[in-house]
N, CA, C and O of each residue as an XYZ file, in Angstrom:
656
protein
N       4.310      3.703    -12.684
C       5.155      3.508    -13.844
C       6.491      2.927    -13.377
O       6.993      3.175    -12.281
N       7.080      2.039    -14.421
C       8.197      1.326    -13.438
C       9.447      1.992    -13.925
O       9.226      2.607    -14.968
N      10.754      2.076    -13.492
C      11.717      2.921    -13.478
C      12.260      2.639    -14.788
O      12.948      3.627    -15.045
N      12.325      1.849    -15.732
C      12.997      1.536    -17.223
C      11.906      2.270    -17.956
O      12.406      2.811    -18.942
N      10.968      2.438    -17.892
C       9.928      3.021    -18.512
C      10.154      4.684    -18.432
O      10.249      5.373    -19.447
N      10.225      5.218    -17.074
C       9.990      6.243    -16.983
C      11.761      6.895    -17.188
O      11.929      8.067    -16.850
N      12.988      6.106    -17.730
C      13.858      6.568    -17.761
C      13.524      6.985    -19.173
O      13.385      8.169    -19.481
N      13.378      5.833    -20.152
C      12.872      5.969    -21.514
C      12.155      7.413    -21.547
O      12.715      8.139    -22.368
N      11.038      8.060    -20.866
C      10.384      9.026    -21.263
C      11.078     10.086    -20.541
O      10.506     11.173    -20.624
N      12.080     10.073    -19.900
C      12.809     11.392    -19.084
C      13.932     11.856    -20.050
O      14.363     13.006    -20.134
N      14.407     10.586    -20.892
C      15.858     11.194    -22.341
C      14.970     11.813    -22.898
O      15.277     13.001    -22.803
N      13.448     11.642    -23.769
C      12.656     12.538    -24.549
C      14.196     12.705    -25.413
O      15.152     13.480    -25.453
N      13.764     11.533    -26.003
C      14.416     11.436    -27.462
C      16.473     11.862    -27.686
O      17.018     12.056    -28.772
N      17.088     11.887    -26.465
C      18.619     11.911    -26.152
C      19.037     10.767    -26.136
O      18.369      9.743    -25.997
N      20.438     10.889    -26.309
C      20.934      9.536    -25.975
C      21.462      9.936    -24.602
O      21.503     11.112    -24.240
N      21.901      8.815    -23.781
C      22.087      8.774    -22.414
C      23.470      9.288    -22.019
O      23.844      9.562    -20.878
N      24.163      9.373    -23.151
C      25.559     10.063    -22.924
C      25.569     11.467    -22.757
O      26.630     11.908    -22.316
N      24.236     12.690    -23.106
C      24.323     13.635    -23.126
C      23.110     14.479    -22.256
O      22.711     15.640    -22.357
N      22.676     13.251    -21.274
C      22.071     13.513    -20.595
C      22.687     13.970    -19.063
O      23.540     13.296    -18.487
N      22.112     15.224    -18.507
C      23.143     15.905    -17.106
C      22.254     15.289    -15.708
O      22.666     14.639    -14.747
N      20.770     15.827    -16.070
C      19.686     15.598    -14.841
C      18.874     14.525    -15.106
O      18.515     14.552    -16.283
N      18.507     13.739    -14.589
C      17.638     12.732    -14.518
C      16.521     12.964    -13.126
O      16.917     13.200    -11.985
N      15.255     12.851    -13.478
C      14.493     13.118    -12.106
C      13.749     11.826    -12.261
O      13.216     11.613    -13.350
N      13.652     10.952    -11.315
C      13.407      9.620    -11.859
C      11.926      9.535    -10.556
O      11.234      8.527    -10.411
N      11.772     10.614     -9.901
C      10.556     10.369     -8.438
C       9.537      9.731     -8.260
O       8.908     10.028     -9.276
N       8.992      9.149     -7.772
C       7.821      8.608     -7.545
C       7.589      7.454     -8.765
O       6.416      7.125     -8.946
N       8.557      6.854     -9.561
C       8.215      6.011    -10.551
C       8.158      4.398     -9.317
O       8.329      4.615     -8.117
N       8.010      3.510     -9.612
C       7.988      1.979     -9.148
C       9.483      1.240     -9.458
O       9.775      1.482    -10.629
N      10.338      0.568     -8.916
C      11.275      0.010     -8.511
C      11.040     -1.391     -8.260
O      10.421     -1.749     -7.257
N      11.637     -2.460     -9.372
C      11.018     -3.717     -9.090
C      12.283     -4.301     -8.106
O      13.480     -4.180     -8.363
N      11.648     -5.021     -6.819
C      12.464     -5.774     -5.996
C      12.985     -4.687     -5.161
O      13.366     -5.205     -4.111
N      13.197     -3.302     -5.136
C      13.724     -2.365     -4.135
C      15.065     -1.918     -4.644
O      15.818     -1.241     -3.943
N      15.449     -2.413     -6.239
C      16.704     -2.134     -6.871
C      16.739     -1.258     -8.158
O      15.817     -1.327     -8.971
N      17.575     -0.611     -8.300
C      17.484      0.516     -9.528
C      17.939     -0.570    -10.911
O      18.882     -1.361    -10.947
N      16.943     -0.287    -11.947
C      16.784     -1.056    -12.906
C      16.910      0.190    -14.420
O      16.500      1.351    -14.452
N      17.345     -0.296    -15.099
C      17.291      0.436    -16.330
C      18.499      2.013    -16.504
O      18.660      2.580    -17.585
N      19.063      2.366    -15.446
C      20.202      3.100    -15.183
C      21.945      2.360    -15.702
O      22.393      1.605    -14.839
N      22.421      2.451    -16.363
C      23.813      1.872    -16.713
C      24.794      2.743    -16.448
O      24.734      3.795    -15.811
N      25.859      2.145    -17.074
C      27.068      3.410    -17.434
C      27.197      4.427    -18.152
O      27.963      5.357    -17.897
N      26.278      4.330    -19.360
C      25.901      4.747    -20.598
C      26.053      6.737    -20.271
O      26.622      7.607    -20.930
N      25.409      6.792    -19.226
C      25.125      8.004    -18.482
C      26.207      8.881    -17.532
O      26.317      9.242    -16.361
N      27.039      9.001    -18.996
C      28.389      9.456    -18.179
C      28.412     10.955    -17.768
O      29.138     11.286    -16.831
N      27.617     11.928    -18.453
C      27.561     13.300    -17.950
C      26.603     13.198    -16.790
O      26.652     14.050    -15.903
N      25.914     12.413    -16.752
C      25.098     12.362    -15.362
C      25.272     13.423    -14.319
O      25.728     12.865    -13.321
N      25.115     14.682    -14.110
C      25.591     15.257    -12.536
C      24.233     15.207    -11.439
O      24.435     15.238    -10.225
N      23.349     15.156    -11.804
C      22.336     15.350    -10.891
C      20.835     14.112    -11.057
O      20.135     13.706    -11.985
N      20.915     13.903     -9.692
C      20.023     12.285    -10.162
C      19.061     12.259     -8.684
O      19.541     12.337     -7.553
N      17.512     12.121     -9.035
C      16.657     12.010     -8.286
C      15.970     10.534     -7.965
O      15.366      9.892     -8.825
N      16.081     10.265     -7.129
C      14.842      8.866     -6.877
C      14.541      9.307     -5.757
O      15.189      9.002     -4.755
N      13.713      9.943     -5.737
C      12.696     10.139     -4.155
C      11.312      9.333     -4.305
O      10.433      9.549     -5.139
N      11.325      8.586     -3.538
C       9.973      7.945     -2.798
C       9.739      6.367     -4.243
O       8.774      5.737     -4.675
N      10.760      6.365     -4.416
C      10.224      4.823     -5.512
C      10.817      3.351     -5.043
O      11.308      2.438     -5.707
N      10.561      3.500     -3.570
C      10.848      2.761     -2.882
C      12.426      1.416     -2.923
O      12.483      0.192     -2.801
N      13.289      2.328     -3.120
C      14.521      1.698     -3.167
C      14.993      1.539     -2.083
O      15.199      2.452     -1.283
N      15.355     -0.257     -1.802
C      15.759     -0.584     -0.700
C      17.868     -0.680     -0.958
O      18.622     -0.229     -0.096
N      18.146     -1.034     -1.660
C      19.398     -1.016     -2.203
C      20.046     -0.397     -3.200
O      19.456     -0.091     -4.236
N      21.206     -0.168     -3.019
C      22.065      0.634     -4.200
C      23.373     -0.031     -4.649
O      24.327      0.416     -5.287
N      23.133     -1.180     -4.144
C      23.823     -2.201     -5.119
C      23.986     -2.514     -6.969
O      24.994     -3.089     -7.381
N      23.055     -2.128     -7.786
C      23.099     -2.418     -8.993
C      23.093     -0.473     -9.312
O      22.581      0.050    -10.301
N      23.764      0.234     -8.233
C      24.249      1.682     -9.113
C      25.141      1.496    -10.154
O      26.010      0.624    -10.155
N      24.941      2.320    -11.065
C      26.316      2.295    -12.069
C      27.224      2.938    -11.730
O      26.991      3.447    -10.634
N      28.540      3.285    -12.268
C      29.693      4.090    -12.137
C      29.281      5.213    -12.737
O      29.232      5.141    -13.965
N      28.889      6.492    -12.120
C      28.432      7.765    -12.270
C      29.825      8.539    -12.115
O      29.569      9.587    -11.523
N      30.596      8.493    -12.276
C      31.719      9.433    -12.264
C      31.447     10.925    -12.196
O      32.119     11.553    -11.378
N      30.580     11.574    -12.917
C      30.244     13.308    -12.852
C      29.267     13.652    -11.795
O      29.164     14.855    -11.556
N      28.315     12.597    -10.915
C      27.694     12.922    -10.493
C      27.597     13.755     -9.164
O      28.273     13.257     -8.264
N      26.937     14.878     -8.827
C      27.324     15.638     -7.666
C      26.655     15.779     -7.188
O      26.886     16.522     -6.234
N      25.270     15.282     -7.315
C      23.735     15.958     -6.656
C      23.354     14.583     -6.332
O      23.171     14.103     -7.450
N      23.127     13.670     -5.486
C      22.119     12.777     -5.548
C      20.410     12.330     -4.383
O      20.393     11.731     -3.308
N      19.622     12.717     -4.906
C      18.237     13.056     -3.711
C      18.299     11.191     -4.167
O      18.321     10.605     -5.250
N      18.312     10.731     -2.734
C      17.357      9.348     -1.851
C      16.431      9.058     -0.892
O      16.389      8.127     -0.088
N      15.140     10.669     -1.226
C      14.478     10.265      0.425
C      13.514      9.603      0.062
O      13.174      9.171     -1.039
N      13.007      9.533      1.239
C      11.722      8.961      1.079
C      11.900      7.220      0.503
O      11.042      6.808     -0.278
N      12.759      6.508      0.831
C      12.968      5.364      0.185
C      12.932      4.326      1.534
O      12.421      4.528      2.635
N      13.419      3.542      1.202
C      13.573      2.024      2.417
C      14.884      1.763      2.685
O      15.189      0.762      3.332
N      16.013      2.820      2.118
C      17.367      2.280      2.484
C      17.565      2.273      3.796
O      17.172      3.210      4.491
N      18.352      0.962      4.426
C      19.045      1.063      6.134
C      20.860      0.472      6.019
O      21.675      0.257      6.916
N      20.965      0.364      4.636
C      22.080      0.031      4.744
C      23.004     -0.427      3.028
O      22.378     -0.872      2.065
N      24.301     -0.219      3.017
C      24.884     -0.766      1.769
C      25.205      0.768      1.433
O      24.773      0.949      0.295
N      25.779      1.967      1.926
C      25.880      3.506      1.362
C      27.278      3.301      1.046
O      27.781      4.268      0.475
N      28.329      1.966      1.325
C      29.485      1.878      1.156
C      29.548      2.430     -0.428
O      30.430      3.233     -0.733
N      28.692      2.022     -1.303
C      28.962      1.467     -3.002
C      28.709      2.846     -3.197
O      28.731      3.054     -4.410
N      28.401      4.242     -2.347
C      28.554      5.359     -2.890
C      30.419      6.014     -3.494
O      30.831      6.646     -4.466
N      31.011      5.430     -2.325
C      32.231      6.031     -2.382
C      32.882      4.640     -3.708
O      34.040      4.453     -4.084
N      32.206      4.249     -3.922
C      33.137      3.564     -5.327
C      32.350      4.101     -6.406
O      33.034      4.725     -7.217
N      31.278      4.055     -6.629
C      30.626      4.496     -7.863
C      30.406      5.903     -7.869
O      30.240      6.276     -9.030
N      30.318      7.073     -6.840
C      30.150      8.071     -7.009
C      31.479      9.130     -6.181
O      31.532      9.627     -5.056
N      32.408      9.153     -7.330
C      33.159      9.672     -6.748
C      33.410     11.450     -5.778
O      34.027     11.882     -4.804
N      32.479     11.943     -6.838
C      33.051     13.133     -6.967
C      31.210     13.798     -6.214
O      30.637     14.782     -6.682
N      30.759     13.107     -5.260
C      29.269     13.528     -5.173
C      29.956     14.940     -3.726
O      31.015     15.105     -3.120
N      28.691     15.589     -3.765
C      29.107     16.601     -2.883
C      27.827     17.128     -2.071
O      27.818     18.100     -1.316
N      26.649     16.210     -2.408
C      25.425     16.606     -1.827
C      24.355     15.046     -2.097
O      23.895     14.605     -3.151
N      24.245     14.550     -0.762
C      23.632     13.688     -1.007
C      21.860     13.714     -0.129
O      21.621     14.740      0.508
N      21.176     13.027     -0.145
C      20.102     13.767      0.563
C      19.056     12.130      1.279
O      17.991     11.727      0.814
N      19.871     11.483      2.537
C      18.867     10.555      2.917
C      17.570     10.397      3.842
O      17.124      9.493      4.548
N      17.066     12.045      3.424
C      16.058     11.970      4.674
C      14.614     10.833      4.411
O      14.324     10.542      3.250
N      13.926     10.352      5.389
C      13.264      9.543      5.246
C      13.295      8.111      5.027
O      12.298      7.446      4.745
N      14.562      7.619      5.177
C      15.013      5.958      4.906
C      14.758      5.792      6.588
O      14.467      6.528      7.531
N      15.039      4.441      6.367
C      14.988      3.660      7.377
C      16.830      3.307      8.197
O      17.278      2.359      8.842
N      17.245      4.230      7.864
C      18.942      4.361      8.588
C      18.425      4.801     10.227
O      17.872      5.760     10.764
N      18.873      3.720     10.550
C      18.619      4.033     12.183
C      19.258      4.642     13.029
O      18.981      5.613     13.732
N      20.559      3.718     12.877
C      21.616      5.144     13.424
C      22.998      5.622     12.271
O      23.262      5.217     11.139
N      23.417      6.258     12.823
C      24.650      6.931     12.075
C      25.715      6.104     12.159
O      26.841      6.590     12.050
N      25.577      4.976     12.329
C      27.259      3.542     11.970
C      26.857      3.801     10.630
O      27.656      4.227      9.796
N      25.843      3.602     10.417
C      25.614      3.354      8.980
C      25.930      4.288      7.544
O      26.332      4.022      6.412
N      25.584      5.302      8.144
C      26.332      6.476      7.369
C      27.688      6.822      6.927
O      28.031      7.393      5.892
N      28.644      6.220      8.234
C      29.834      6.451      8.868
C      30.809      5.745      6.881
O      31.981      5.887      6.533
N      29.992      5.272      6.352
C      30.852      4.658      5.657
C      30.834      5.549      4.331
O      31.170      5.184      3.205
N      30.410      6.677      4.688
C      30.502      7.941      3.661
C      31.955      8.620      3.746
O      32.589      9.285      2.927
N      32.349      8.030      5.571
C      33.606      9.097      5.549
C      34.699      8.828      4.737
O      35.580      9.670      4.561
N      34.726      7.376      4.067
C      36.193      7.036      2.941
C      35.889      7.489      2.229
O      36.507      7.175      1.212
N      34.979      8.367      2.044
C      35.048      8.665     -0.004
C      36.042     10.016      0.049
O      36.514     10.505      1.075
N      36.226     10.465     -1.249
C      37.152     10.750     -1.679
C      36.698     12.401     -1.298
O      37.613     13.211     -1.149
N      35.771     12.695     -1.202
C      35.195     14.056     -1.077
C      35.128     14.792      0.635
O      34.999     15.955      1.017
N      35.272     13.574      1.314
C      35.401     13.610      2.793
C      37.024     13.812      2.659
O      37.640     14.625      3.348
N      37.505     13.138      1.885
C      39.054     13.369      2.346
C      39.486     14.959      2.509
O      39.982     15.592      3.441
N      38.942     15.413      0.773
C      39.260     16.953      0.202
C      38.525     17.533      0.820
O      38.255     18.585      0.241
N      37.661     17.355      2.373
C      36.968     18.503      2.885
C      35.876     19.368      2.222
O      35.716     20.503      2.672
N      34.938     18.850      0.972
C      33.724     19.732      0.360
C      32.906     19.115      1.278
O      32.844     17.946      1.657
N      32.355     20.003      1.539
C      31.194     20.429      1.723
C      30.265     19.304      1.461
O      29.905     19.361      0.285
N      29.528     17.916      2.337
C      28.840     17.408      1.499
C      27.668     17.307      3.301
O      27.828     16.921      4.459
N      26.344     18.064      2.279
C      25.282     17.649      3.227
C      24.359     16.394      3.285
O      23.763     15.819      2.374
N      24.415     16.133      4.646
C      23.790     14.946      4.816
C      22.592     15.195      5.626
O      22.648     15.312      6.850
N      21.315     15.290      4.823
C      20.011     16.020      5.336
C      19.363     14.977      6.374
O      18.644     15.395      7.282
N      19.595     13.812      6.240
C      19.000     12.652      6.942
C      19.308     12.733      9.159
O      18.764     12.208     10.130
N      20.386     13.638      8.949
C      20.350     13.799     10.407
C      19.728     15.061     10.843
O      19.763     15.354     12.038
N      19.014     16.033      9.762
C      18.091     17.135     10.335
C      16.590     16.148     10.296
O      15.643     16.277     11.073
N      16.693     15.235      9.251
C      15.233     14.354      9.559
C      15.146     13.771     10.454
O      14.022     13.452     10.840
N      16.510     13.309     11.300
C      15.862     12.285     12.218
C      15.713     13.254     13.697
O      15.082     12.923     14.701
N      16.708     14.891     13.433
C      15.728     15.665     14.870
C      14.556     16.041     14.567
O      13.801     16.272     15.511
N      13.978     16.239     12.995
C      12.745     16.486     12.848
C      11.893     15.469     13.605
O      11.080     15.483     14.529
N      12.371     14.716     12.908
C      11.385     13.284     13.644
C      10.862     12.946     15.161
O       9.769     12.677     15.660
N      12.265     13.103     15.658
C      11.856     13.205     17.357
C      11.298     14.447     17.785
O      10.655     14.597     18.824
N      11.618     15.494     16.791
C      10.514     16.956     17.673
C       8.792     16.358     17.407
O       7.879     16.467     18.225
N       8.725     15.867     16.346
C       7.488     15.563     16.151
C       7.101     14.687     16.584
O       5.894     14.888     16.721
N       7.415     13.482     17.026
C       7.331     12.265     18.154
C       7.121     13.334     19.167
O       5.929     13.623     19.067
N       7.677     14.085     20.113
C       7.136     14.656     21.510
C       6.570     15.724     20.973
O       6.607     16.681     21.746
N       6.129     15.916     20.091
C       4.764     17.531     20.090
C       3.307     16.416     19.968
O       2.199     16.893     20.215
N       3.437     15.008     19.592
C       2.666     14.096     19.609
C       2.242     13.726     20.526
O       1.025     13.820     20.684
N       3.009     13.182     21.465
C       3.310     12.725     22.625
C       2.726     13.915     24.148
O       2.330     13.415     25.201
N       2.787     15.211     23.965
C       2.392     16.082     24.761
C       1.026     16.825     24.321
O       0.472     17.672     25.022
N       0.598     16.422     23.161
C      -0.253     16.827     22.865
C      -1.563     15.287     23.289
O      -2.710     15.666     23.523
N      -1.368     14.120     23.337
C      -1.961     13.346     23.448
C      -2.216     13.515     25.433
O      -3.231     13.276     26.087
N      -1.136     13.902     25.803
C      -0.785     14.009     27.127
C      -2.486     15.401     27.699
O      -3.523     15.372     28.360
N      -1.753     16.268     26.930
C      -2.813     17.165     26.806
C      -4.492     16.937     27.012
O      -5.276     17.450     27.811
N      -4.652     16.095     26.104
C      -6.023     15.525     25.537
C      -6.409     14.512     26.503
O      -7.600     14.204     26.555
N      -5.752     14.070     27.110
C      -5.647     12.830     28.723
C      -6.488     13.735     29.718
O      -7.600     13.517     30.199
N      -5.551     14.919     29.902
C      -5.866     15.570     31.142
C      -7.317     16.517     30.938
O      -8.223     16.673     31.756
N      -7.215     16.955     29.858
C      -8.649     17.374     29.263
C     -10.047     16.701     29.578
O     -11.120     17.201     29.915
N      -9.638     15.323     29.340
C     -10.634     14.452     29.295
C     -10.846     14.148     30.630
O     -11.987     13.825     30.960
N      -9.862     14.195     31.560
C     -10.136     13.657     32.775
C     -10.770     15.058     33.410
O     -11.844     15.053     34.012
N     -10.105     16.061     33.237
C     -10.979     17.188     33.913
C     -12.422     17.065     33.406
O     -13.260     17.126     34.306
N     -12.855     16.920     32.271
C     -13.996     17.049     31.576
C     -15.292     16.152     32.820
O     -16.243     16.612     33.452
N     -14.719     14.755     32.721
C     -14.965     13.946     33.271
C     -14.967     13.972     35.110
O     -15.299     13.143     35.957
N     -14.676     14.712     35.140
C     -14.649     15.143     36.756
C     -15.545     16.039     37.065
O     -16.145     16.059     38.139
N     -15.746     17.107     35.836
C     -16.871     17.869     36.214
C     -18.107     17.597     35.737
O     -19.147     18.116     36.141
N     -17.967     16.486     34.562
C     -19.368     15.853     34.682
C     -20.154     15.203     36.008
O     -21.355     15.322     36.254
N     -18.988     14.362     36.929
C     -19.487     13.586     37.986
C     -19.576     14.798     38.978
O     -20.031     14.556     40.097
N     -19.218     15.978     38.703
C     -19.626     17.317     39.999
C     -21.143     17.551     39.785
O     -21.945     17.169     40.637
N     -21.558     18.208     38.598
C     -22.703     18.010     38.088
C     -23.632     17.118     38.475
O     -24.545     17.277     39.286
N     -23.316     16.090     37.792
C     -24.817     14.853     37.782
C     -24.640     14.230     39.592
O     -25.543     13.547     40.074
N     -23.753     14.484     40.170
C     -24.341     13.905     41.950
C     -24.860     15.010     42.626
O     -24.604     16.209     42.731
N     -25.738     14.142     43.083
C     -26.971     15.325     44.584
C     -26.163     15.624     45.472
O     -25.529     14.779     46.105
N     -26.046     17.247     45.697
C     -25.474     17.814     46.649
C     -26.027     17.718     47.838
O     -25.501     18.260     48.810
């Protein structure tokens, strides 16, 4: 379902001014850009797009109330500048699963206005990326594992099948 569609069926009959949560997940994203979201949506505090493959956050609107925003599971690696203009007042953002490689990229969270005043804002995307490498080497030692297995296996087959 594509994201103008599934905004339409998430108001269930509101207008967009008196709408707080929006869970927008797993809908389709044409071009990798948020479509059908405006200004309109000024109580906005809490806003989901997990996994609808958004590569940019360039066409965000000016969310002024917003404080919650989930982005995993998406294709972002870059452009988080347009948070600290359009989302002023956010205090929990959530990029685990993008394609942010390293933390320069993040770094441009520290001008916003919420970094200045010291809240509290978690950034889950750097517990994903030690998740990531624990699970890269439990991979990695476990394949290691399965090497040496095989070669013992294989060693005592050739003990076996030669005439003593």
């Amino acid at each position: 379902m594509e994201m103008k569609k599934r905004i339409n069926l998430e108001l269930r009959n509101r207008a967009p001014e008196e709408v707080t949560e929006l869970v927008l997940d797993n809908c389709l994203c044409v071009n990798g850009e948020i479509e059908g979201l405006n200004d309109t949506f000024k109580k906005l505090e809490f806003l989901s797009m997990a996994n609808v493959e958004l590569s940019s956050l360039a066409r965000l609107p000016s969310l002024n109330k917003l404080r919650k925003l989930e982005l995993s599971d998406n294709i972002i690696s870059g452009g988080l500048e347009v948070l600290a203009e359009k989302c002023p007042n956010l205090t929990y953002l959530n990029l685990s699963g993008n394609k942010i490689k390293d933390l320069s990229t993040v770094e441009a969270l520290t001008e916003m206005k919420m970094m200045k005043t010291k809240r509290k804002m978690k950034l889950v995307h750097q517990k994903a990326m030690r998740r990531r490498r624990r699970t890269r080497r439990r991979r990695k030692r476990r394949r290691r594992r399965r090497r040496r297995q095989a070669q013992n296996w294989e060693r005592e087959k050739r003990k076996w099948a030669s005439p003593t």
